[in-house]
C-alpha angles and dihedrals in degrees: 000000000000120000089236087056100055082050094047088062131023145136123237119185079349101296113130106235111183125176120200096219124012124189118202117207132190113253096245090055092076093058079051090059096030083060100045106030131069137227102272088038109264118138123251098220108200085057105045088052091058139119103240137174116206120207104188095183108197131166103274100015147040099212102195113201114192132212134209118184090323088309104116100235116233082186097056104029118090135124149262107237108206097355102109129101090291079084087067091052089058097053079046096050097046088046084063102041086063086058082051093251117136122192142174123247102266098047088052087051086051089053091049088046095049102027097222142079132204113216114183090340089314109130106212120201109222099174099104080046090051092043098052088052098047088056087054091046094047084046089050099047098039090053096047087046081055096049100048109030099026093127091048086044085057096069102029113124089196143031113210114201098185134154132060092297101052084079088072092046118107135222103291098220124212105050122095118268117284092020095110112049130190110198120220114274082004084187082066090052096097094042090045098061102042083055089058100043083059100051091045085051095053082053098046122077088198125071088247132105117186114241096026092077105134147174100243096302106139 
């Protein structure tokens, strides 16, 4: 059975749901239509003819969608295995075990949320600790952007830095001012833009939305 087609009927707190089409996109694609759509769903088209590259920086992965010339790119787009935040936690973790304190994942992402830990009723600031690994982490992912995508990086017109981790990324130096871009509340990214695509879909009598345009992504 086809994963569309689980999605398409299923039962939830046994009630039979059932859609009559259902589109899969990739998840960098919603920071695509939350940048070049508006609000009530209307293209921006300068921006949805650009040459863009995404950054959708996760916990585990960097997932890069590239744009060319608002035509999602099979060719350019790829992704970072290992190489999201998760690679913070490490330099974190490895910071406590020297203390002698072991944790488990999620209480390490809590200390890198909250930037502080209590031991035996001690509260220990980890912000300088965080810091210094976020730089690390900003220096390792702007040089293997560099190293893989630097000819698409050549004729970009922006740098997209989206997703939860693209809080603990640092400023990428060497570009001109206003070429790398971090959109407001970058985690909603994702959800943003499939709301907008939603909402462009319910305007448009066709089965095509601008600026979603791909090459067999999805």
């Amino acid at each position: 059975m086809k994963f569309t087609d689980i999605l398409t009927s299923f039962q939830v707190s046994g009630r039979h749901i059932r859609f009559d089409t259902i589109e899969v996109l990739p998840q960098g694609q919603g920071v695509l239509v939350d940048y070049v759509l508006d609000d009530s769903g209307n293209e921006n088209e300068e921006r949805g003819n650009s040459n863009l590259l995404i950054v959708d920086i996760g916990f585990n992965t960097v997932d890069i969608l590239c744009v060319e010339e608002g035509i999602c790119s099979k060719r350019w787009s790829d992704m970072i295995e290992g190489g999201g935040i998760c690679r913070i936690c490490d330099i974190m973790n490895k910071h406590l075990q020297k203390s002698e304190v072991f944790l488990p994942e999620q209480a390490v992402k809590d200390v890198l949320l909250k930037k502080e830990l209590s031991i035996y009723g001690q509260k220990n600031d980890y912000s300088t600790v965080i810091r210094n690994a976020s730089e690390a982490y900003t220096d390792m992912l702007e040089q293997e952007i560099r190293s893989r995508w630097a000819p698409f990086l050549q004729k970009a017109h922006k740098l997209i830095l989206a997703g939860g981790g693209a809080y603990y990324v640092g400023n990428f130096s060497g570009y001109s001012p206003g070429f790398v871009y971090t959109p407001y509340l970058s985690e909603y990214c994702n959800a943003r833009g499939f709301i907008k695509y939603l909402v462009a879909r319910c305007q448009l009598p066709t089965t095509e939305v601008e600026g979603v345009r791909d090459e067999g992504l999805s």
